[in-house]
Structures are given as structure tokens and as C-alpha cells.
N, C-alpha and C positions, 0 to 999 in steps of 0.2 A: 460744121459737123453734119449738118440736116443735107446737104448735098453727099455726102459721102457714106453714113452710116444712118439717112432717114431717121433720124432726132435730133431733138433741138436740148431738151431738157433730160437731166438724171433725176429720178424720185427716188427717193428710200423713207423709209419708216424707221427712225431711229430710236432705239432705246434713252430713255433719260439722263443713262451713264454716258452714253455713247454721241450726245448733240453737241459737245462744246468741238470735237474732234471733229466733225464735219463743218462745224461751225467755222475750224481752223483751214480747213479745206476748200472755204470758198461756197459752203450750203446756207441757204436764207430758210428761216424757218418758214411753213403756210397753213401751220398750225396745229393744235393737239388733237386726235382723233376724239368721235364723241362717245368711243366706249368709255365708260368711266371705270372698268377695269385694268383699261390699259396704259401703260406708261412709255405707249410710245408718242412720236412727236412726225409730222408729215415734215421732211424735208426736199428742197430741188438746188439742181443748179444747173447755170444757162453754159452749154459745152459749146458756144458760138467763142467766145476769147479762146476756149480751151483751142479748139480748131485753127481758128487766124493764129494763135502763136506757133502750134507744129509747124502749119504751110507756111509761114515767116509771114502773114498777111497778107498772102495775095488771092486767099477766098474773103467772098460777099458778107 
């Protein structure tokens, strides 16, 4: 993906309802932000498989 669209990684900030859903999607958590008001969670994930499976694997 980082050759074609200049990233490698997706982040989001997911709500605490909303983590097992990305969780199902392939997102690894990197941890809960240090607001301690807030009830989100730092999620990413690496769109380098994402990429190799569209192009059938014949990017890096």
C-alpha cells in the first residue's frame, strides 16, 4: 500500500463499544490514551497484506 497510496499503517481512536469490531477487522490494539476521561483505545493496522492481496502479491 505505501508504494501506491504513501502508507503503510491505518490508526483510529476507537470508542470502547466499538474495539472488538476492529478488533474483528484485523486492528491490534497500542493502547488506551492517557486522558483518563476518555474511553477511547489507540488502534492500527498494517495495510501491507491488505495491498499484496488486491495486487494478487505481486507488490514488495
Amino acid at each position: 500500500m505505501s508504494l501506491i497510496a504513501g502508507c503503510r499503517y491505518l490508526l483510529v481512536d476507537a470508542k470502547e463499544s466499538s474495539v472488538r469490531f476492529y478488533e474483528r477487522h484485523g486492528f491490534a490494539r497500542l493502547g488506551e490514551l492517557p486522558d483518563a476521561e476518555s474511553d477511547l483505545t489507540s488502534m492500527y493496522v498494517d495495510l501491507l497484506p491488505v495491498a499484496r492481496a488486491v495486487s494478487g502479491g505481486n507488490r514488495p
